[in-house]
C-alpha positions as CSV (number, residue, x, y, z in Angstrom):
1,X,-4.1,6.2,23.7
2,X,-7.0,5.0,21.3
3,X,-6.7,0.6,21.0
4,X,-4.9,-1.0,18.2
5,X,-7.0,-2.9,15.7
6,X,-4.4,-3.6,13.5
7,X,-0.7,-4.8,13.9
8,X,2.2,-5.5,11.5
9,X,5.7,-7.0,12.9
10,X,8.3,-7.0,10.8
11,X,6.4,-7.4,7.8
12,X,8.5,-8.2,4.7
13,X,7.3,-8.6,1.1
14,X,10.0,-9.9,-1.5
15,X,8.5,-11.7,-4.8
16,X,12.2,-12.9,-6.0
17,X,13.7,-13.6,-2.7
18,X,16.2,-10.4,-3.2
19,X,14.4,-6.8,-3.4
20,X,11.8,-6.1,-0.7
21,X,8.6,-4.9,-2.1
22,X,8.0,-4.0,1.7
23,X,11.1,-4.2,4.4
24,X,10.4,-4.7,8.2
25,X,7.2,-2.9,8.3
26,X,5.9,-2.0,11.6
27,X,2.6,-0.3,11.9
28,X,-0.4,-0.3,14.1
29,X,-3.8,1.1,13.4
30,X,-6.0,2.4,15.9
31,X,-9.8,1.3,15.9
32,X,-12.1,4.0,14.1
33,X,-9.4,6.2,12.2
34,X,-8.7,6.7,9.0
35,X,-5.7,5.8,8.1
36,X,-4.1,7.0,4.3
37,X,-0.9,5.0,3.0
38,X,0.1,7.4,0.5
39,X,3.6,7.0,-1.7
40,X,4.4,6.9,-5.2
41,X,3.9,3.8,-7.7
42,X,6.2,0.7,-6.3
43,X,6.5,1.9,-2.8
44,X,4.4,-0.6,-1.4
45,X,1.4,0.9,-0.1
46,X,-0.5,-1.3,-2.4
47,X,1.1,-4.7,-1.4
48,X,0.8,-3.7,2.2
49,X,-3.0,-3.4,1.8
50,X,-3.6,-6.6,-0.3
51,X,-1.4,-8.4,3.0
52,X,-3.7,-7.1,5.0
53,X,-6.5,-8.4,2.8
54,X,-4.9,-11.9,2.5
55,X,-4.8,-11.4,-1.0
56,X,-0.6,-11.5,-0.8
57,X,1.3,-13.4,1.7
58,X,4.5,-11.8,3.8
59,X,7.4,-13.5,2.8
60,X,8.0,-12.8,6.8
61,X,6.7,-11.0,9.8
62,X,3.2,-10.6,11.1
63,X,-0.3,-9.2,11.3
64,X,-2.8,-9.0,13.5
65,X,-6.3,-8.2,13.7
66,X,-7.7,-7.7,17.3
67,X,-4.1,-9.1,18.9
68,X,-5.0,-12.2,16.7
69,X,-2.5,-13.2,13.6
70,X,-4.2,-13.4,10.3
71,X,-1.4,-14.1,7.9
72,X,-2.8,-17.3,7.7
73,X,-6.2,-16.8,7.4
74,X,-7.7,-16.4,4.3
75,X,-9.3,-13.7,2.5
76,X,-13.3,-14.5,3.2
77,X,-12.7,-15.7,7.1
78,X,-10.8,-12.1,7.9
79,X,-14.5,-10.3,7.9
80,X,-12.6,-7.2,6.5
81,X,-14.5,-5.4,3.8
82,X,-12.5,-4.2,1.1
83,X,-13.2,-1.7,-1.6
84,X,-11.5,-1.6,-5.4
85,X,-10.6,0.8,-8.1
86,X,-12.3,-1.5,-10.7
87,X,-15.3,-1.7,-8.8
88,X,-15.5,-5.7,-8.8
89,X,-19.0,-6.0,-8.9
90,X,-20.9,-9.3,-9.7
91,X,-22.3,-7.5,-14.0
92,X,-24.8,-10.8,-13.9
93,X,-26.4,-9.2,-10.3
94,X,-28.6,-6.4,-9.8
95,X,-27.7,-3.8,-7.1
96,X,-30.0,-5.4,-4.7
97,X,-28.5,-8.6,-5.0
98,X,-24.3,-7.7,-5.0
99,X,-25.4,-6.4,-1.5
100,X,-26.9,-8.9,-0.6
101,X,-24.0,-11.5,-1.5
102,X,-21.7,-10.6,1.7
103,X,-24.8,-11.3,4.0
104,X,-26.7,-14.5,2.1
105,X,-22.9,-16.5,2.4
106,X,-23.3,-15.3,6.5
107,X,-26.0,-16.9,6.2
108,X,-28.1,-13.9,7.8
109,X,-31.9,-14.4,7.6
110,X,-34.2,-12.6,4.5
111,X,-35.6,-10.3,6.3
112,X,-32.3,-9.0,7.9
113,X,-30.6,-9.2,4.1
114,X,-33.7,-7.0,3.0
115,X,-33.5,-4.3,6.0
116,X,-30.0,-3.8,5.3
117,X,-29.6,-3.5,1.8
118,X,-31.8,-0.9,2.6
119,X,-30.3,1.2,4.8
120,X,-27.2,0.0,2.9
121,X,-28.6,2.3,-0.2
122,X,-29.9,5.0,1.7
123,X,-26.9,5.3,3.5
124,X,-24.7,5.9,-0.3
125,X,-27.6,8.0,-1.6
126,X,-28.8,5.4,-4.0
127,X,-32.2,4.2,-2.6
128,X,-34.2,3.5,-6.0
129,X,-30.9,1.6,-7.5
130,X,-31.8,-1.9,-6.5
131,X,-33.3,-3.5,-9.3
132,X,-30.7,-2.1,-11.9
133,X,-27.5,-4.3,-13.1
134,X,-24.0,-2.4,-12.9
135,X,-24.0,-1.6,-16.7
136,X,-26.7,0.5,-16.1
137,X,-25.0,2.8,-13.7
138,X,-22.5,5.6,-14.2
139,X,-19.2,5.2,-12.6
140,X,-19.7,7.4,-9.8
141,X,-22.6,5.2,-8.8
142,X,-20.8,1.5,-9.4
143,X,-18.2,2.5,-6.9
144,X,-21.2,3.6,-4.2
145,X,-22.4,0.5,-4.6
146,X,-19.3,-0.8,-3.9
147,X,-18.7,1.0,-0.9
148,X,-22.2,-0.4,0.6
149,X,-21.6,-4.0,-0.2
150,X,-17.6,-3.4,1.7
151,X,-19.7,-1.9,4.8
152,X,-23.2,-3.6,5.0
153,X,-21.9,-7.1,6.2
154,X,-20.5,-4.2,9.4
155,X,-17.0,-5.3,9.3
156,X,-14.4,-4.1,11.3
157,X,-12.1,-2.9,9.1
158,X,-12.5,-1.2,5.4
159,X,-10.1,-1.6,3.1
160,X,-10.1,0.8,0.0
161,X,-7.8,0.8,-3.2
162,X,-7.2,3.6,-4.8
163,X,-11.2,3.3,-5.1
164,X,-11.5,7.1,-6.8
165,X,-8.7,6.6,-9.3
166,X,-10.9,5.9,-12.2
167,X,-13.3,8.8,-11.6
168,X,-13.0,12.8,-12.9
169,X,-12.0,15.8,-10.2
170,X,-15.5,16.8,-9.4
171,X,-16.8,13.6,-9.0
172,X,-13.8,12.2,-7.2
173,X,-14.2,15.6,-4.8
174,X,-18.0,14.9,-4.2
175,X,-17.5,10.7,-3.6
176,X,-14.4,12.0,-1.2
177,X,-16.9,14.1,1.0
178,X,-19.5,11.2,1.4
179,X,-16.8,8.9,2.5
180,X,-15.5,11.1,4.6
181,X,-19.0,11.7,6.2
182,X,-19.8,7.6,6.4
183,X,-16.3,6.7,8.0
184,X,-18.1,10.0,10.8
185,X,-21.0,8.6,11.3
186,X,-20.4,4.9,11.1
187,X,-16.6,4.7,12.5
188,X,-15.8,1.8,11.2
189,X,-12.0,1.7,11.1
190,X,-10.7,2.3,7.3
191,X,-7.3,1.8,5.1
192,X,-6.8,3.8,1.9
193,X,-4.6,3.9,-0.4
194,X,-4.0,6.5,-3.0
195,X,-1.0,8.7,-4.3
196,X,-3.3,11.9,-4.5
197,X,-1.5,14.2,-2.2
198,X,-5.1,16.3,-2.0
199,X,-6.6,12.9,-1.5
200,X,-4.6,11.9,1.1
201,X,-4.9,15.4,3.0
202,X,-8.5,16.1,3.0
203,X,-9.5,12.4,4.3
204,X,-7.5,11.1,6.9
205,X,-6.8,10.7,10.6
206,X,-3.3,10.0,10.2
207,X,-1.0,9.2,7.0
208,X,1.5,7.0,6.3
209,X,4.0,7.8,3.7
210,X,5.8,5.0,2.3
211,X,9.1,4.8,-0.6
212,X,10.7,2.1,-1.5
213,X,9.2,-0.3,0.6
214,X,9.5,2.0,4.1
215,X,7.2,4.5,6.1
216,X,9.2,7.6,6.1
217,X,6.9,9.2,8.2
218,X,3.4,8.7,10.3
219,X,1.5,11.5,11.5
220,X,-1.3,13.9,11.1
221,X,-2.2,15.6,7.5
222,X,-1.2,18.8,9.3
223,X,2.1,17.1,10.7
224,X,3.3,15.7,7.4
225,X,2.4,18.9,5.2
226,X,3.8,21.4,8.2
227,X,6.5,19.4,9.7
228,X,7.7,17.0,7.3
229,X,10.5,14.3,8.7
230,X,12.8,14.4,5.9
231,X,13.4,15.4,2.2
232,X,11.3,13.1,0.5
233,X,8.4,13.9,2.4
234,X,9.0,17.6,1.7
235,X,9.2,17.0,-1.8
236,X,6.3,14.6,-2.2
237,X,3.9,16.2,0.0
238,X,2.4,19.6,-2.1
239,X,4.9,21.7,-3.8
240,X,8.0,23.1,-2.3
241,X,11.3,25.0,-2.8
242,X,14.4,22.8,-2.4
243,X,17.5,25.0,-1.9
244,X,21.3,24.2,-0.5
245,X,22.9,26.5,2.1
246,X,25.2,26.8,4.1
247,X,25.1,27.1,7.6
248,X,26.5,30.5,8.8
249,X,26.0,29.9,12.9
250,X,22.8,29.1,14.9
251,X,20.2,31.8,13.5
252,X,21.5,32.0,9.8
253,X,21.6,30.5,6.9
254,X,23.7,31.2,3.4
255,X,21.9,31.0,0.4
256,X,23.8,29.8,-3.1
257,X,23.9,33.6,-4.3
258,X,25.1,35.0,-1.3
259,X,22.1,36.4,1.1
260,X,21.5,35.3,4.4
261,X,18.3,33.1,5.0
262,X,17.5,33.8,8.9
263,X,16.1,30.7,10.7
264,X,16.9,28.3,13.5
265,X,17.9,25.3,11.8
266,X,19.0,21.8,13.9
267,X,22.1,22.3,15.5
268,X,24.1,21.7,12.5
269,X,27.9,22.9,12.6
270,X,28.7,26.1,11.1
271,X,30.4,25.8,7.7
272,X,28.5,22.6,6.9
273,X,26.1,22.2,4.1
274,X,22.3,21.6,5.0
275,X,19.1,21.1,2.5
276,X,15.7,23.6,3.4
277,X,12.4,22.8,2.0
278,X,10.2,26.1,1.8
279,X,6.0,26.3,0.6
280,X,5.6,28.0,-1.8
281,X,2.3,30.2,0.2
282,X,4.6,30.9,2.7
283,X,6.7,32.9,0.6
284,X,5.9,36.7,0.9
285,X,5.5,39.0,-2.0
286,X,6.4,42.6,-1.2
287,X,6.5,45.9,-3.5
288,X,8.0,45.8,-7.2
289,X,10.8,48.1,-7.2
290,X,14.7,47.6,-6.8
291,X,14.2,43.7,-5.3
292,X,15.9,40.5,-4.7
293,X,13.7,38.4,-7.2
294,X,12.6,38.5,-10.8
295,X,9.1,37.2,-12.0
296,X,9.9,34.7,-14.8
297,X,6.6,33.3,-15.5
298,X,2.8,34.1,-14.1
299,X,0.3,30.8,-14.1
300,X,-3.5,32.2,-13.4
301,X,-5.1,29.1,-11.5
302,X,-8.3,31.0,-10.0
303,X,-7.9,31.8,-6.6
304,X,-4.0,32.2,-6.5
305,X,-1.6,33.4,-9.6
306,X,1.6,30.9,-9.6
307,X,4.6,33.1,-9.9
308,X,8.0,31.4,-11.1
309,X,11.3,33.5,-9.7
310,X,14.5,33.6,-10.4
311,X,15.8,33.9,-6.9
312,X,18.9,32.3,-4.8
313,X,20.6,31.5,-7.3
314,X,17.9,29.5,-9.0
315,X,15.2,30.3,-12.1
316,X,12.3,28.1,-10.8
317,X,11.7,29.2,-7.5
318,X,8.2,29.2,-6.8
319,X,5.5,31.8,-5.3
320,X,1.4,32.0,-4.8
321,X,-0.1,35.1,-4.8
322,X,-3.6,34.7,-3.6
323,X,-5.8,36.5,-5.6
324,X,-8.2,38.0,-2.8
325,X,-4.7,39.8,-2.1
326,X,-4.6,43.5,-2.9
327,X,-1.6,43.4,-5.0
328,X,-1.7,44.1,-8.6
329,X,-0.1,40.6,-10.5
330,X,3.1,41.4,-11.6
331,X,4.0,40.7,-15.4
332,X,7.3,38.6,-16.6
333,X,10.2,40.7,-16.0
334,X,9.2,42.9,-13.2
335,X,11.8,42.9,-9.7
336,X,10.0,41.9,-6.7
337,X,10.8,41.7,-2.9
338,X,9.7,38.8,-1.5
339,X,10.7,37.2,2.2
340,X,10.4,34.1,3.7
341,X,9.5,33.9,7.3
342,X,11.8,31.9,10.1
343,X,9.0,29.5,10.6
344,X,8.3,28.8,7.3
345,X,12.0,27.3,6.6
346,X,11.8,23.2,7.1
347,X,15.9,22.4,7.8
348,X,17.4,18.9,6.9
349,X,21.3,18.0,6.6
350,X,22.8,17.7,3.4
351,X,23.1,14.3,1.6
């Protein structure tokens, strides 16, 4: 078991005394991971963070840093480094000095300040930036820079908001890599937020998924994606198919128009109602002929086509054909057979 760094108890955020922004959050996080709280707008992945920051107090609970509460302590004694979406860097200051801010109110001496503003630029790829204000860099660059200054003071703990969320795809893809090679070679311990999904997947240790002010579910990208813990998690985690059966006994299930879905669901009841989630590239796309599915609509995105069905009952069920498969594409209108595997079916009661 890898040591806790971090520890909330009971951690409740309300700003009118009423609605929790965050309700009796529990969550430890282990020193050197990388730890994603992912969850849509208001879920309060955000106003976790900034308690963690001290830049919001808990209206009750704790934290801890080390076994040691900080929900008292502010902001600049926490020696946590914390990276923003805006950038926040010091427009009067060159490079060379918003790094070296962090270590000149440490009090380090110049020579130390010089060596590590060094490596501090090497280190985000930017070593002939010093002398240059932040107008003067692109965006991709600011928010490098800001990344060294959150590290070069080598706190324990980086926090990062949303820190991409300003930036376009490729750019946000290449800046998620060199993060993603830092937190490997430094391991410092980080907290991101984001509500990228692809973000969220292709950077972290472990994520937590929060809604409406509660972690519905911890675990590993692969857990979350694979194994998700309930409906919302299915739903907001990639794309899937949402369908109501019924359960027929303890290896089938009934589709709404009729045919059987064979799985092993949770040992629901016959006759009850039950929820499945299904990916979409699990779904198998047979022969066109005499099938149980109609193409409605074909989306080319590059490696896979997006095929829309009407199937179970339902017009927007949804399909990926990958396109280094040897299948021709089939066109609007066309029957297909398509089958979904036993392992592939995620099972949840109804309601």
């Amino acid at each position: 078991m890898s040591e806790i760094l971090v520890s909330f108890r009971d951690v409740t955020k309300s700003y009118d005394g009423r609605v929790p922004v965050v309700a009796a959050l529990n969550l430890d996080v282990h020193r050197g991971e990388f730890l994603t709280l992912l969850g849509p707008s208001g879920s309060g992945k955000t106003t976790t963070l900034m308690m963690l920051a001290g830049f919001e107090d808990p209206s009750s609970g704790s934290i801890a840093l080390e076994g040691t509460r900080i929900d008292t302590v502010p902001p600049h004694r926490r020696g946590i480094g914390v990276v923003f979406q805006n950038y926040a860097l010091f427009p009067h200051m060159t490079v060379a000095q918003n790094l070296a801010f962090p270590l000149s109110i440490r009090r380090l001496p110049k020579a130390e300040i010089a060596a590590r503003i060094a490596r501090a630029l090497e280190m985000v790829r930017l070593p002939a930036f010093g002398d240059r204000k932040p107008s003067q860099l692109s965006g991709g660059q600011q928010q490098r820079v800001a990344l060294a200054r959150a590290l070069i003071f080598e706190p324990k703990l980086v926090l990062l908001d949303e820190p991409l969320g300003a930036l376009d795809k490729q750019l946000r893809e290449e800046l998620q890599a060199e993060i993603r090679h830092i937190h490997a070679r430094l391991g410092v311990t980080m907290v991101y937020v984001t509500h990228d999904q692809a973000e969220a997947l292709t950077l972290s240790d472990r994520i937590a998924i929060f809604h409406e002010g509660r972690i519905q579910q911890i675990d590993t990208p692969e857990a979350v994606y694979e194994r998700p813990a309930n409906p919302f998690v299915a739903g907001f985690i990639g794309e899937s198919n949402r369908l109501t059966v019924q359960v027929v006994d303890t290896t089938r299930l009934r589709l709404e128009d009729g045919s059987l879905l064979a799985t092993l669901p949770h040992a629901l009841p016959p006759g009850t109602a039950a929820l499945v989630s299904i990916r979409p590239e699990r779904v198998v796309i047979g022969a066109q002929g005499p099938g149980n599915a109609v193409v409605e609509e074909v989306v080319y995105l590059g490696d896979h086509c997006r095929l829309r069905l009407a199937h179970a009952g339902r017009a927007d069920f949804i399909a990926k054909l990958p396109r280094q498969d040897a299948m021709a594409v089939p066109t609007p209108g066309t029957r297909i057979t398509i089958g979904i595997p036993a392992d592939a079916v995620t099972v949840f009661p109804a309601g």
